[in-house]
ZADREN-728516 format. One record per residue: residue in three letters; x, y, z of N, C-alpha, C in turn. Coordinates in nm, 2 decimals. Each point is the difference from the previous one (the first is absolute). Example, Ala and Ser with C-alpha at 12.3 -4.5 7.8 and 13.67 -1.06 7.14 Angstrom:
- rest / n.xx / n.yy / n.zz / ca.xx / ca.yy / ca.zz / c.xx / c.yy / c.zz
- ALA / 1.32 / -0.57 / 0.78 / -0.09 / 0.12 / 0.00 / 0.09 / 0.12 / 0.00
- SER / -0.04 / 0.11 / -0.07 / 0.09 / 0.11 / 0.00 / -0.08 / 0.11 / 0.08
! end
This chain:
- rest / n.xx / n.yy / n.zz / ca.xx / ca.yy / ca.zz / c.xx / c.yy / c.zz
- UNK / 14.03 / 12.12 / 6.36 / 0.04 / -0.03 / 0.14 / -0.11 / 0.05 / 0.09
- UNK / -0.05 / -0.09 / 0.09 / -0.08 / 0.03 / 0.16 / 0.07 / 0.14 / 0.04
- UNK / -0.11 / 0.10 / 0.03 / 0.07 / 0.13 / 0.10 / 0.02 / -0.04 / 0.10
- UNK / -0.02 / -0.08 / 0.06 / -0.04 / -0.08 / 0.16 / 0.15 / -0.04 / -0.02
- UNK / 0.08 / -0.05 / -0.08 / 0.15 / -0.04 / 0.01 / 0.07 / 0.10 / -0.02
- UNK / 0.07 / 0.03 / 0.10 / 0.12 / 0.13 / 0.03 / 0.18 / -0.14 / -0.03
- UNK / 0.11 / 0.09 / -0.06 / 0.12 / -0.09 / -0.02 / 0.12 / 0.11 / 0.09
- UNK / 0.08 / -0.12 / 0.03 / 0.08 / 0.13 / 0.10 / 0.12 / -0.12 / -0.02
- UNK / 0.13 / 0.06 / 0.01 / 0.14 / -0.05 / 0.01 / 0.04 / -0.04 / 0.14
- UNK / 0.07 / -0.07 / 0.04 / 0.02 / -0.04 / 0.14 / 0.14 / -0.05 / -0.01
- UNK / 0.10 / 0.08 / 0.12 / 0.12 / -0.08 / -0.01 / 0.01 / -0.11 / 0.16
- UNK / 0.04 / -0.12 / -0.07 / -0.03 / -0.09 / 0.04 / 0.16 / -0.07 / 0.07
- UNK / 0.05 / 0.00 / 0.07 / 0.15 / -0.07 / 0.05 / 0.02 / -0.16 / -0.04
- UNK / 0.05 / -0.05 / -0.09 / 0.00 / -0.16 / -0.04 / 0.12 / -0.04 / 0.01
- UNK / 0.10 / -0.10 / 0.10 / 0.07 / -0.04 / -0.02 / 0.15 / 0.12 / -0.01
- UNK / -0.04 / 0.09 / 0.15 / 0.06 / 0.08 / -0.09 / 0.09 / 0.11 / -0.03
- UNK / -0.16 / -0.02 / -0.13 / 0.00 / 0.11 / -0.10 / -0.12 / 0.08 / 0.05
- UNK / -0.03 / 0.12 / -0.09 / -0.11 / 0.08 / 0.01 / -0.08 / -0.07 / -0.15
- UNK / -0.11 / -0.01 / 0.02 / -0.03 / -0.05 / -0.13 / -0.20 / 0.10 / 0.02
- UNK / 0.00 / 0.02 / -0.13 / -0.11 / 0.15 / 0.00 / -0.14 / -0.16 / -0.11
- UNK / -0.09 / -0.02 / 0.05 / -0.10 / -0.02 / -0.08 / -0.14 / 0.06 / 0.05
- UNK / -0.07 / -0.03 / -0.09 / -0.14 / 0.08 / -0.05 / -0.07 / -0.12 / 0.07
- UNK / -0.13 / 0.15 / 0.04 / -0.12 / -0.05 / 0.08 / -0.14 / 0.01 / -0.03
- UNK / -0.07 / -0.04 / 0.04 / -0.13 / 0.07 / -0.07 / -0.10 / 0.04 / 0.16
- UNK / -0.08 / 0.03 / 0.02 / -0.08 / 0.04 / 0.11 / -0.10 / 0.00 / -0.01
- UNK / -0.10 / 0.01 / 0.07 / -0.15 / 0.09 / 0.03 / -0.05 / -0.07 / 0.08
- UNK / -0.08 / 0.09 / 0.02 / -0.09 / 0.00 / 0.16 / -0.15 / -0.05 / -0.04
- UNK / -0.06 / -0.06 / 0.14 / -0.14 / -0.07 / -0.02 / -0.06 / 0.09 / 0.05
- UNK / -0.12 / 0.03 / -0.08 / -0.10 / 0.13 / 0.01 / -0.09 / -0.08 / 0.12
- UNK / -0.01 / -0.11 / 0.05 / -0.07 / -0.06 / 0.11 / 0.07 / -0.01 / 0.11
- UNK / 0.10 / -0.01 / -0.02 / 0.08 / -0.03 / 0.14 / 0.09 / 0.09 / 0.07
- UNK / 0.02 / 0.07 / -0.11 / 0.13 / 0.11 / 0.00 / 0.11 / -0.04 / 0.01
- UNK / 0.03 / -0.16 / -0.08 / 0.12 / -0.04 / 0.04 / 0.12 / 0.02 / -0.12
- UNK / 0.08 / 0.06 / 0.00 / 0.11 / -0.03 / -0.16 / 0.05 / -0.08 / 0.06
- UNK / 0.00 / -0.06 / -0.16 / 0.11 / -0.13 / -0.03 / 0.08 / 0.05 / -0.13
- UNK / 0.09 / -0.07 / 0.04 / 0.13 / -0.02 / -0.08 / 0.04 / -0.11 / -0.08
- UNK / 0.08 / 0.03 / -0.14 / -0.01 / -0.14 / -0.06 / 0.15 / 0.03 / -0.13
- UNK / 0.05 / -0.10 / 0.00 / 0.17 / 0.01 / -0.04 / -0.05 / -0.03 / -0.16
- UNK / 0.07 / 0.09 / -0.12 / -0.07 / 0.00 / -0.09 / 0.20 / -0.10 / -0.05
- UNK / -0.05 / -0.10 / -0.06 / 0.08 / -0.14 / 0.04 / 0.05 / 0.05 / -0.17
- UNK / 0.16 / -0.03 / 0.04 / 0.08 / 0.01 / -0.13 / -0.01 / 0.11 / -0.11
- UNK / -0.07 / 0.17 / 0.11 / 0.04 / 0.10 / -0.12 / 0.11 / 0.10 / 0.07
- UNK / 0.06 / 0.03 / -0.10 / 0.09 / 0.06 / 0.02 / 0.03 / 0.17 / -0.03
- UNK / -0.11 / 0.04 / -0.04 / -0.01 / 0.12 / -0.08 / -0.16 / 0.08 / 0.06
- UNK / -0.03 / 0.04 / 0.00 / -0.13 / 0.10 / 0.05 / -0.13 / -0.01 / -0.12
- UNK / 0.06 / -0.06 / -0.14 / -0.06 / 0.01 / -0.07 / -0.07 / -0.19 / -0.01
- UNK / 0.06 / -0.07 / 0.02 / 0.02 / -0.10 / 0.03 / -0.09 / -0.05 / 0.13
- UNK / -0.02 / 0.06 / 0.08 / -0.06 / 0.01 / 0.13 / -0.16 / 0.05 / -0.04
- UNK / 0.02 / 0.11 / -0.05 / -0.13 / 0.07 / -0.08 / -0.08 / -0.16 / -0.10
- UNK / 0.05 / -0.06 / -0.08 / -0.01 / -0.11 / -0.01 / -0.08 / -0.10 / 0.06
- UNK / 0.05 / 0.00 / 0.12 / 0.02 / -0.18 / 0.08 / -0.16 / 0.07 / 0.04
- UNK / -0.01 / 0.16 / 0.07 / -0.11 / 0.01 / 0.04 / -0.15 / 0.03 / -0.06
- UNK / 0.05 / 0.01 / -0.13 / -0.12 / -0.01 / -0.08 / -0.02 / -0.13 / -0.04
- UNK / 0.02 / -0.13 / 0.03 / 0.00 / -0.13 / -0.05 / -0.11 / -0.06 / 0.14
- UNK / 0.07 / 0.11 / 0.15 / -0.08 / -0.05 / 0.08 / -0.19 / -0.01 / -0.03
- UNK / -0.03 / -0.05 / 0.06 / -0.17 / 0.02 / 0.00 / -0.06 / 0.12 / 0.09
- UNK / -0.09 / 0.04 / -0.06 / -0.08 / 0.12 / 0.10 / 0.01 / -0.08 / 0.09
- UNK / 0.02 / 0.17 / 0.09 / -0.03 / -0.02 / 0.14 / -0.19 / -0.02 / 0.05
- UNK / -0.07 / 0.11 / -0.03 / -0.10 / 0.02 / 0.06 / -0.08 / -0.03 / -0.15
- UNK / -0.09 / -0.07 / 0.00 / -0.13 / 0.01 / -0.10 / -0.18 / 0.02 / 0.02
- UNK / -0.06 / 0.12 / 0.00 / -0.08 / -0.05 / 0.01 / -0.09 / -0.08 / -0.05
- UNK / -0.07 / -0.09 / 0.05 / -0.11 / -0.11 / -0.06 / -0.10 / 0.07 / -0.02
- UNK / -0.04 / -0.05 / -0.09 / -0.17 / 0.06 / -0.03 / -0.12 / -0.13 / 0.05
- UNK / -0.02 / 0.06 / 0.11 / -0.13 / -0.08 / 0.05 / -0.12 / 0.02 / -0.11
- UNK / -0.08 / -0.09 / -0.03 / -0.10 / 0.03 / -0.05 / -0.10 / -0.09 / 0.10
- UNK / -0.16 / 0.07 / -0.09 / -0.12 / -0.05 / 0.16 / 0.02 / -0.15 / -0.05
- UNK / 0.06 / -0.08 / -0.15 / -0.03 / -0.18 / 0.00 / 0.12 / -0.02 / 0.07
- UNK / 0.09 / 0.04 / 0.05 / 0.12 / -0.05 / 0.09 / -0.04 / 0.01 / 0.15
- UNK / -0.10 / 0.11 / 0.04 / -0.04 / 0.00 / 0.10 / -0.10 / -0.11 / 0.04
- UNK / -0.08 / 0.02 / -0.08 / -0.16 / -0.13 / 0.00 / 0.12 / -0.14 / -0.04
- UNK / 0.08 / 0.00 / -0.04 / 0.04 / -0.16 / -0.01 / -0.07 / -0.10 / 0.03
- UNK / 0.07 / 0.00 / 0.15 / -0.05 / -0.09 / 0.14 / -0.11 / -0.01 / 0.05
- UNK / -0.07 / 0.10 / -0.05 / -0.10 / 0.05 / 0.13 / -0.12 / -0.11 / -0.04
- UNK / -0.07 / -0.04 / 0.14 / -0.14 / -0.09 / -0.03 / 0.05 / -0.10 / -0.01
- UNK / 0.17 / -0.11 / -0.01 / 0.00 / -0.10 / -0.03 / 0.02 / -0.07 / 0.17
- UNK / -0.07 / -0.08 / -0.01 / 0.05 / -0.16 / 0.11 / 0.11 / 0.03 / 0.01
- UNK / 0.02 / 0.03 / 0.15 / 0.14 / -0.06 / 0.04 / 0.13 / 0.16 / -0.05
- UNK / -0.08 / 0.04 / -0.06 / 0.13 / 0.16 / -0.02 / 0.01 / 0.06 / 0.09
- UNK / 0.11 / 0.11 / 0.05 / 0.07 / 0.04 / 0.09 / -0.17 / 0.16 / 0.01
- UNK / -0.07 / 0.02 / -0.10 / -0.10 / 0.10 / 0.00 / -0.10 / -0.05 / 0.12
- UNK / -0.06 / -0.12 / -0.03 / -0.10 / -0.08 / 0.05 / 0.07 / -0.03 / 0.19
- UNK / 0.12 / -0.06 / 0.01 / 0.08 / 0.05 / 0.12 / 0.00 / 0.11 / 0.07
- UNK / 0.00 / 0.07 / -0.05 / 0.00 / 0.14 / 0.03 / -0.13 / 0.05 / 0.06
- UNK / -0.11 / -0.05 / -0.09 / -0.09 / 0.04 / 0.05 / -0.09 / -0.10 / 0.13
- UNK / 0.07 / -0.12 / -0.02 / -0.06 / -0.08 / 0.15 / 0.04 / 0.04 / 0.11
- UNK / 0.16 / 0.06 / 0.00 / 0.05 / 0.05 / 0.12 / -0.07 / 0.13 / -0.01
- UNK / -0.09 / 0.05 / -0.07 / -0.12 / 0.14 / 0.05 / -0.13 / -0.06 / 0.10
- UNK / 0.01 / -0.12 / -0.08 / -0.15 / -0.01 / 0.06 / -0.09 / -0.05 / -0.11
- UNK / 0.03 / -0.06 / -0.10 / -0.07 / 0.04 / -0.14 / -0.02 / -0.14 / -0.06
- UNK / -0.10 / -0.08 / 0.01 / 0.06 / -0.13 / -0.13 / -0.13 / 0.01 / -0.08
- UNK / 0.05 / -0.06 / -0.10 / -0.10 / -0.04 / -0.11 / -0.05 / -0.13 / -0.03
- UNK / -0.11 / -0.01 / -0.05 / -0.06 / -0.13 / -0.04 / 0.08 / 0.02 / -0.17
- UNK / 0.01 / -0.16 / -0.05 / 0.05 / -0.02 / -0.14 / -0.10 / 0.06 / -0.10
- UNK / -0.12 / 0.08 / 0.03 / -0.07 / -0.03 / -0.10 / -0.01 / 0.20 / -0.01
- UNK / 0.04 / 0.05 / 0.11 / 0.01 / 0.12 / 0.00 / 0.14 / 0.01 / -0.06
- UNK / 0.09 / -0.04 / 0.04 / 0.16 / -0.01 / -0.07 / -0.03 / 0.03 / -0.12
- UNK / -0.10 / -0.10 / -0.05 / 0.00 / -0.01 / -0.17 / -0.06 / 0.13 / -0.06
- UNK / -0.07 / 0.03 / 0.03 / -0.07 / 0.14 / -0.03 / 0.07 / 0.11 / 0.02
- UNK / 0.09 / 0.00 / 0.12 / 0.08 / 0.09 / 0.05 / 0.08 / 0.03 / -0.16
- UNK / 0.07 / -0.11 / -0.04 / 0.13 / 0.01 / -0.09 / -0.04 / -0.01 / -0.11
- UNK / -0.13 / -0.02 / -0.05 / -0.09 / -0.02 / -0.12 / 0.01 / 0.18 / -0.01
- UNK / -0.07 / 0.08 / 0.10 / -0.01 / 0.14 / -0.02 / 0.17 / 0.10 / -0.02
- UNK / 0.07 / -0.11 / 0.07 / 0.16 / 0.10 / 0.00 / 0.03 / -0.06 / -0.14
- UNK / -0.03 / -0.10 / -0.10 / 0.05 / 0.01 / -0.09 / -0.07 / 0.04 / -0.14
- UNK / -0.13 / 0.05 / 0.04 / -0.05 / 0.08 / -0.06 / 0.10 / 0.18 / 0.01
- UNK / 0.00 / 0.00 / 0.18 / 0.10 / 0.18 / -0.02 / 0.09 / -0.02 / -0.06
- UNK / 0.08 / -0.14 / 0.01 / 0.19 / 0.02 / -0.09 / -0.06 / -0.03 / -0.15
- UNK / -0.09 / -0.02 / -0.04 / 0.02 / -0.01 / -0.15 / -0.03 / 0.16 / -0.07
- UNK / -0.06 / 0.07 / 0.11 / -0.03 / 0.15 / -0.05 / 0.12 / 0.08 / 0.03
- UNK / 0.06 / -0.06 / 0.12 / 0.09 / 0.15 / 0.08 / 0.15 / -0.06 / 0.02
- UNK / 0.03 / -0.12 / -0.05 / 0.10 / -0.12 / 0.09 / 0.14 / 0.04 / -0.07
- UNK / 0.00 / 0.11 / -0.11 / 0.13 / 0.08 / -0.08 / 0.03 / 0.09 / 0.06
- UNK / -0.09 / 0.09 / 0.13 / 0.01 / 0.10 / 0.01 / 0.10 / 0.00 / 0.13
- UNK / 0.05 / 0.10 / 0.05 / 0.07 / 0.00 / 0.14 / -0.10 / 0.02 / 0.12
- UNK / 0.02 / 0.01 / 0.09 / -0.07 / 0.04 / 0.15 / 0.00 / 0.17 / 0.00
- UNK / 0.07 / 0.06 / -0.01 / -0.01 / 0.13 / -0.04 / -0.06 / 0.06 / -0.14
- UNK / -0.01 / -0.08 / -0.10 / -0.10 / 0.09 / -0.08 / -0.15 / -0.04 / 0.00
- UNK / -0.08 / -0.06 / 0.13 / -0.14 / -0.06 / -0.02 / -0.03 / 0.14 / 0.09
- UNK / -0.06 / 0.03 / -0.08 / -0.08 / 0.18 / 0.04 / -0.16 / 0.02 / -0.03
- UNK / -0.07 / 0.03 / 0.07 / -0.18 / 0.10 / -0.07 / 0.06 / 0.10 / -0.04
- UNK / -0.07 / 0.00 / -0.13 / 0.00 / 0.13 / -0.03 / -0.08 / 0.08 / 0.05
- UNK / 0.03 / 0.15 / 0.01 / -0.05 / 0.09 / 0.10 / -0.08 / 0.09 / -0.06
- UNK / -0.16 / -0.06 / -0.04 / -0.07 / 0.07 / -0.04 / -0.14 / 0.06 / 0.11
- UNK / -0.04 / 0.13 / -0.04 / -0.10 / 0.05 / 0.10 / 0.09 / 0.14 / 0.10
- UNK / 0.08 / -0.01 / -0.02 / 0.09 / 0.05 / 0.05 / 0.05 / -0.01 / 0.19
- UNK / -0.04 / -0.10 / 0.06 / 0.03 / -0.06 / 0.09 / 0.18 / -0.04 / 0.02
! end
C-alpha cells in the first residue's frame, strides 16, 4: 500500500438510514490540497486496505537522465530551438548539425547518468 493513502470510516445518512463506508485520502505535496476518494464496495477495513493497495502510486519520482534531457535539443522546429529565438539566438543548419553531432557524442558517454550525478572530481585540493 502507498503511505500517501490514509483509510477512514465515514457515516454517511442514505435514504434514511445511517449507512458507515470507507474512504481513502491524501493530500497533494504541491498544492496542499486533500482529496478524498470512496473505496467502492468494501465493507470491512481489511477490504478497504485492499481496494487501496490496487490503487496506483501517488507520487513517483522520474529519473531524468542527460539523453532525456538532450532529446530535443538542436532539432528544427523543437520547443529548445524556440526558446532560444525568443532569447535572441538562431542558428544556421549547418551549426545545428555540429551542435547535436557533439551532444550526441556527450549522451553516448553520460546519457544513463542523472543531472545530479555529473560531478569533477575534486582533485588538487580546490
Amino acid at each position: 500500500m502507498d503511505l500517501n493513502y490514509h483509510i477512514f470510516k465515514k457515516s454517511i445518512q442514505s435514504k434514511d438510514k445511517i449507512v458507515h463506508k470507507w474512504y481513502c485520502y491524501w493530500n497533494d505535496p504541491i498544492t496542499g490540497v486533500m482529496h478524498q476518494k470512496v473505496c467502492k464496495g468494501c465493507k470491512t477495513q481489511v477490504e478497504a486496505y485492499a481496494f487501496v493497495s490496487a490503487l496506483p502510486p501517488l507520487f513517483q519520482e522520474k529519473k531524468i537522465t542527460i539523453a532525456k534531457i538532450a532529446e530535443w535539443m538542436y532539432i528544427p522546429g523543437g520547443a529548445y530551438l524556440e526558446r532560444m529565438e525568443k532569447l535572441g539566438k538562431s542558428y544556421a543548419i549547418e551549426t545545428l548539425n555540429v551542435k547535436r553531432f557533439m551532444l550526441n557524442i556527450f549522451v553516448e558517454k553520460f546519457g544513463e547518468l542523472e543531472l545530479v550525478d555529473l560531478t569533477v572530481p575534486n582533485e588538487g585540493g580546490i
